[in-house]
Structure formats: C-alpha cells, structure tokens
C-alpha positions in Angstrom: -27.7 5.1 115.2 -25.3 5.4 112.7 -26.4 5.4 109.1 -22.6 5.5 107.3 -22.8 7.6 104.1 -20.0 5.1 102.3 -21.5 3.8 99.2 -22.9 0.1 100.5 -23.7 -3.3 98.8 -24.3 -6.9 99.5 -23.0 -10.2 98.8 -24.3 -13.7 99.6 -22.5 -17.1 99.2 -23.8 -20.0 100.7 -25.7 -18.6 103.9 -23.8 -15.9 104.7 -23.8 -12.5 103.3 -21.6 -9.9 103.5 -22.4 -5.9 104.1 -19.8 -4.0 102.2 -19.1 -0.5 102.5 -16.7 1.5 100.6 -15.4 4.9 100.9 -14.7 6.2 97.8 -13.2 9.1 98.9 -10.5 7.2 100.5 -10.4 3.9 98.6 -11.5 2.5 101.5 -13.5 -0.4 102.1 -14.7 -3.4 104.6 -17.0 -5.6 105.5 -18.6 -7.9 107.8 -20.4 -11.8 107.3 -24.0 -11.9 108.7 -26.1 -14.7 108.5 -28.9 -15.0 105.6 -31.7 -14.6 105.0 -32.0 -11.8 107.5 -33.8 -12.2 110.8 -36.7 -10.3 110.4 -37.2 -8.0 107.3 -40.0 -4.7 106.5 -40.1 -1.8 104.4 -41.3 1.2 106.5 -42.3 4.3 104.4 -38.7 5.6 104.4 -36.4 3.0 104.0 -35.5 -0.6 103.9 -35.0 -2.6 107.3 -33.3 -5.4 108.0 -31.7 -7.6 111.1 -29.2 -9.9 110.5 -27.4 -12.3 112.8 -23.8 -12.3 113.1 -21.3 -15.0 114.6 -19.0 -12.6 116.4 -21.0 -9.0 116.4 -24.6 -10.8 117.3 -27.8 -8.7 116.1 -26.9 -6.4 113.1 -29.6 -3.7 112.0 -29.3 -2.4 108.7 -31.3 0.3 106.6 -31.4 1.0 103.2 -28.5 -2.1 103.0 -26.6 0.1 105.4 -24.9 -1.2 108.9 -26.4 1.3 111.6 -25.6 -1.1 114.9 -24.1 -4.2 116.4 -25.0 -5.6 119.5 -20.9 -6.5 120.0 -19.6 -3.5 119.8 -23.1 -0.6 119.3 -22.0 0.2 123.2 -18.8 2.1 122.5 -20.4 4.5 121.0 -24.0 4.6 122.0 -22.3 4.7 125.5 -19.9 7.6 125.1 -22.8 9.8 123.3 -24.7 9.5 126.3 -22.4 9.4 129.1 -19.8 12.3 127.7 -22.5 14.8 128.3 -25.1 13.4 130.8 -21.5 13.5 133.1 -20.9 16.9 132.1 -23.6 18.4 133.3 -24.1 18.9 137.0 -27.8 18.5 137.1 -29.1 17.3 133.8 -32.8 17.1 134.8 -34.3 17.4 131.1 -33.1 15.9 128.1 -33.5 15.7 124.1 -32.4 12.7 122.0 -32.8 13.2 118.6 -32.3 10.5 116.2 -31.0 6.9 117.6 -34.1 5.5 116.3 -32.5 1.7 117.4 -33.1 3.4 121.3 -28.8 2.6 122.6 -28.6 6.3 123.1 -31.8 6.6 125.5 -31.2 3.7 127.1 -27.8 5.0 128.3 -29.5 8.6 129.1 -31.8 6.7 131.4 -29.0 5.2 133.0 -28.8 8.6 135.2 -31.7 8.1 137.7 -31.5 12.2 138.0 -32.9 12.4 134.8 -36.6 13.8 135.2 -37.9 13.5 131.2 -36.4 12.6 128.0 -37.9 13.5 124.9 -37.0 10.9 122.4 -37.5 12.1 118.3 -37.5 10.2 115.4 -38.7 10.1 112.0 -39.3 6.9 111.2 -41.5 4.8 114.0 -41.0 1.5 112.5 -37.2 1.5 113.0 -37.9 2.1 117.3 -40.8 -1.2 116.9 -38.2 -3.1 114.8 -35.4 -2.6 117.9 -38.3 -2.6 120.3 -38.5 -6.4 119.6 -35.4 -7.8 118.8 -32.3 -5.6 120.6 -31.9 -6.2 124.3 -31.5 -2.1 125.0 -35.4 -2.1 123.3 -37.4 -1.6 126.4 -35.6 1.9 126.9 -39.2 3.6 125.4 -41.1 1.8 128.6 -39.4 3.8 130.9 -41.8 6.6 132.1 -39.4 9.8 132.1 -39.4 8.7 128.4 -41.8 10.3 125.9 -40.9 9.1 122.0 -42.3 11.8 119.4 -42.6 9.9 115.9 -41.5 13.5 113.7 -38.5 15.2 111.9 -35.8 15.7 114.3 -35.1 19.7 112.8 -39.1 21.1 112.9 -39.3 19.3 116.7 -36.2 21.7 117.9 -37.5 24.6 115.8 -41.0 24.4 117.3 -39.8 23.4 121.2 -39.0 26.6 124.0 -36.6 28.8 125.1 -34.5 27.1 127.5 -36.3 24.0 127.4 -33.4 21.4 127.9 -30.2 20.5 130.1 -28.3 18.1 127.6 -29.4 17.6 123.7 -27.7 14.6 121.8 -27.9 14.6 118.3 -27.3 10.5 117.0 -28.1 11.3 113.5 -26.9 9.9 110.1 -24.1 11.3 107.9 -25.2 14.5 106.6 -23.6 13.9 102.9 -22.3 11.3 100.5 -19.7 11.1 97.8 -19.3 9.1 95.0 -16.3 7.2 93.0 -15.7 10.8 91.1 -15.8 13.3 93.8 -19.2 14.4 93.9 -20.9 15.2 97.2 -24.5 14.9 97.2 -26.4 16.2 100.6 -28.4 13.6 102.6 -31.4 14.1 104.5 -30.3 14.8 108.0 -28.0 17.7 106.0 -30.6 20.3 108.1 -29.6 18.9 111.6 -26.1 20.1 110.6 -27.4 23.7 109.4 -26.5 26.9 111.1 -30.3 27.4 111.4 -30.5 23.9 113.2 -27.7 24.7 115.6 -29.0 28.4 116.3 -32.7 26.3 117.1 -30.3 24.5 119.2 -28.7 26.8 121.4 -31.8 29.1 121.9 -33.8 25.8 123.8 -30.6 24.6 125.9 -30.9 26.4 129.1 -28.1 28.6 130.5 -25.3 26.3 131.1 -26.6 23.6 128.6 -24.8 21.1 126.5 -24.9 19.8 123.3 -23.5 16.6 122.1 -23.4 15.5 118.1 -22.3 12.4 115.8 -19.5 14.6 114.0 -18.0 11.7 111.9 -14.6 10.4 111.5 -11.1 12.5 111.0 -9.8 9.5 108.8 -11.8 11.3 105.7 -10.6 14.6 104.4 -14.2 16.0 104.0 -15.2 14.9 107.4 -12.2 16.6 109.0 -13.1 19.6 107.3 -16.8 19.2 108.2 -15.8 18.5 112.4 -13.9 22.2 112.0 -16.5 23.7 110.0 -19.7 22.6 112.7 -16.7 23.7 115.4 -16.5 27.2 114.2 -20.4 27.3 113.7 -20.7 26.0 117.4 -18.4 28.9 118.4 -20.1 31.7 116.5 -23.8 31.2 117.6 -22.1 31.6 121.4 -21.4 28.1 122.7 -17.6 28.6 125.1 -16.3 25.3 124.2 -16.3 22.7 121.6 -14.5 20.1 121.8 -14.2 17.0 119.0 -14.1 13.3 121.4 -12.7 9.8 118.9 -14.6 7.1 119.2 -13.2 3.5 118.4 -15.8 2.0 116.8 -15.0 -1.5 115.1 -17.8 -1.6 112.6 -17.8 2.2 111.3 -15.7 3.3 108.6 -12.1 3.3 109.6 -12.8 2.2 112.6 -13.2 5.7 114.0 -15.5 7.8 114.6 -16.0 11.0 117.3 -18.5 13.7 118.6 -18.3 17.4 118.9 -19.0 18.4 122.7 -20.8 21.6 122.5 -21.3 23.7 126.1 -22.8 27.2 127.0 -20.9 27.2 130.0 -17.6 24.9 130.8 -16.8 26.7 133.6 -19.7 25.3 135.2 -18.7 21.5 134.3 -18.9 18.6 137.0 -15.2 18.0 138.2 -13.5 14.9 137.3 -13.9 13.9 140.9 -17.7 14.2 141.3 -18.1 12.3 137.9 -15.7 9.3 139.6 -18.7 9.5 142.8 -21.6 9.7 140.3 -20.1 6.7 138.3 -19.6 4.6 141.7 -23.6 4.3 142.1 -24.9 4.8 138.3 -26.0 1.7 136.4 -23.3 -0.2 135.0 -21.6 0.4 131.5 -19.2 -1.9 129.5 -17.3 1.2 127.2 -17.4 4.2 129.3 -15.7 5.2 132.4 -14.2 8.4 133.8 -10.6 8.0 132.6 -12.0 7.7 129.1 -14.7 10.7 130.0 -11.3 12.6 129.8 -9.4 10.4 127.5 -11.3 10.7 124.5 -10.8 14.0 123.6 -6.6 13.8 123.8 -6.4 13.4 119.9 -3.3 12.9 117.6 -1.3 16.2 116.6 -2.4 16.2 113.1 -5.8 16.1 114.3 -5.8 18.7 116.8 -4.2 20.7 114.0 -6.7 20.4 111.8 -9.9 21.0 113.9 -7.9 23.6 116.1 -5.8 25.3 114.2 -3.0 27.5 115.8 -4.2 26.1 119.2 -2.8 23.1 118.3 -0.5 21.5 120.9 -1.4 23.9 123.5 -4.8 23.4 123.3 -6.7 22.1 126.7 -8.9 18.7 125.8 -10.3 18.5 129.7 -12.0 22.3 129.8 -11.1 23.1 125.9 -9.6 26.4 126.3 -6.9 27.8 124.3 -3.3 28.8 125.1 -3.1 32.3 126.6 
C-alpha cells in the first residue's frame, strides 16, 4: 500500500479524470486517466476511499485522492516486499505484515506454503473490505494461517513478545510531506519510522530475523537522506546488515521506489541456490524472480554514495558487507 506523500489533486473532463500528483520538492509531477465516476466510493472514519477503473492500469484504489495501487503494475512492488525477505530467510515460519491494508503484500507472504501464521495489522478495516471485494489478490484474509488485527500498526509491535516473528514487512505510507515552500510536515505513520518503533522491532524478531520496510525513492533529496538516516538507525539498535533494494514502480513518483532490507543475522541467509529450488515449486509470480532477488540491490554510484558513504563502490549488495 503505498500512500505517496506528493501533494495530489483531481481533474475530470468528459468521463475521465485524472489523479495528479506533484512533488514539490522536485518540481515534479504526473498523472494518470481513470474512468469517472469512480467504481465504488465510502468514507471510512479515517479517510476517503475510492476505486477507479483505468484503460491500461485496470482497478486503481485511491485514499484521501491519493493513488495507493494498480492492478497493472501493484505486483512489482507488492511482490518484491514480500518475496525479498520471505526468500531470505531459511525458515520463515511466523510472519508480521503491517500496513498493506489493500492485502498484495499478504497475498504474496502466503505464497510460501512454509509459512505457519501471518499476523496481518491495519488501522483502518474498511480499506481490507473495500479490496476484499473488488481486487483479485482480496481473498488473501480467507486463508487460515492469516489472522487480520483491525489496530495501529506501532501499539500492535509495542505490545507483541520477545522473539515473536521470523520476517516483519512494514508496507506503510510516507512518513512526511512537503509543500511548495519547503516545509515538511510529519504524517501519521511518522511513529513506524521512530527509533522507538524500530527498537519494538528488533526486540520481537527472533535471533536471525528480518525486517523489510517501504523506504521511498532516492529521486528526492529528503528521501535519500531519510533511506541513510533509517539505515544508520537499523545499524545502531544491532541489525548486521541493511541494505536499500530499487523498485521500478510505474505509478509512484519518479517511477522509483525501494526498501531497506534489515537482518539480525546475514550470515545465516538462504544461498542464492536454495532460493532458485524454493522458487522452482512456489506459487507463481509475474515481478519477482531470483536474478532480481539479487539484482535489486546493485544501485547507481551516486546512490550507493549517498546511503553508504565511504563504502561506496566496494560495498557488497548480495551479503551487504563492507570493504575490509
């Protein structure tokens, strides 16, 4: 679920309407024609919620007049959050989705018929019965190792156990916003991006767990700064490795966007070879697939520079260590 923090508005000519969103920061902005009126339409206590149709990127769903997902192209990403992680692991038996209220992101998690139970939160319940209905990834919550807890994503992991779960993945919305002149106003999910949040994080991930986050785009100067930033805090609270993945996502702002791959203990990864053997027999995907599993986190050298610093250009992307 991604709720883009670029400043968003609508307009309609003659059946169609189109969902602008601009990025001040940049002077960026795009857009995309949907059919209108919308689909199906409802308020929920939080926000506004809307499903469009689209001639080339099918079902849209849109809060607050903001593009979360498309059915054409909601797998690259959903798909990679999932997969990047669930792979990683050796055993991933337990897992914690928090956010992804549309469902992609479980869907894909169930994908791995290892998986024992998935604990699904989300804040607003009316979202999951909205793409319950009308997205064909909705029946992800009928699965039985899935249990969906309608609450705030940051009191769920502060209240959960000590070494509760294999693999967390954190889909949630931007964490700030700023406006034509520079000003950068926090956003709700601001706490799942706290240095409380993360500690919460890393105490209920078991010994050699990982953790997986929406960590923006590197096309915006305060989002590169945020990805090293949440890096660094990663690092300090005791995860080994942490390593930023790019994401080409049509629809998203810049057409980029990328995770933060978080783990206790890389040394215990799966090798590239027993991912190729679990891939051979898991469910099929459409995005993701071991070359990329590795792919994604070769970056440009201006990136790497800026997230990594002096590691840049010896820096490992497959087991994230640093030049000796």
């Amino acid at each position: 679920l991604l709720e883009n923090s670029a400043t968003s508005s609508l307009s309609s000519v003659a059946g169609k309407r189109h969902l602008v969103e601009e990025e001040y920061e940049i002077g960026f902005a795009q857009a995309i024609a949907v059919d209108y009126p919308p689909i199906y339409t409802q308020k929920s206590k939080f926000q506004q919620i809307d499903v469009y149709s689209s001639k080339h990127f099918g079902k849209v769903l849109v809060l607050d007049d903001v593009l979360q997902i498309t059915e054409t192209d909601g797998h690259i990403y959903n798909e990679m959050m999932a997969h990047i992680p669930m792979m990683q692991h050796t055993k991933a038996l337990k897992v914690l989705v928090i956010g992804g209220g549309d469902g992609y992101v479980l869907n894909e998690v169930l994908k791995h018929k290892g998986v024992q139970h998935v604990d699904h939160v989300d804040l607003d319940g009316d979202v999951t019965e909205v793409c319950k209905k009308h997205f064909p990834w909705g029946n992800a919550w009928s699965d039985s190792r899935s249990k969906l807890n309608i609450e705030d994503g940051a009191a769920f992991v502060a209240k959960a156990e000590d070494s509760s779960y294999d693999v967390i993945i954190q889909d949630s919305s931007d964490p700030w916003d700023i406006d034509d002149e520079g000003n950068l106003t926090p956003l709700p999910s601001a706490v799942l991006y706290s240095q409380n949040h993360f500690k919460h994080i890393y105490r209920i991930l078991k010994t050699n767990g990982i953790f997986n986050f929406q960590a923006e785009t590197f096309n915006i100067p305060s989002n590169i700064k945020g990805i090293r930033d949440w890096r660094n805090q990663a690092l300090n609270l005791g995860f080994k490795s942490v390593r930023y993945g790019s994401l080409p996502t049509t629809t998203y702002p810049t057409g980029q966007i990328g995770m933060l791959l978080c783990e206790k203990m890389p040394s215990e990864a799966t090798h590239i070879h027993d991912i190729r053997k679990r891939f051979a027999v898991m469910e099929e995907t459409s995005f993701y697939h071991p070359r990329l599993h590795e792919g994604t986190f070769n970056l440009p050298l201006w990136v790497e520079k800026k997230i990594y610093g002096d590691s840049a250009g010896g820096f490992d992307p497959v087991d994230g260590t640093k030049p000796s």
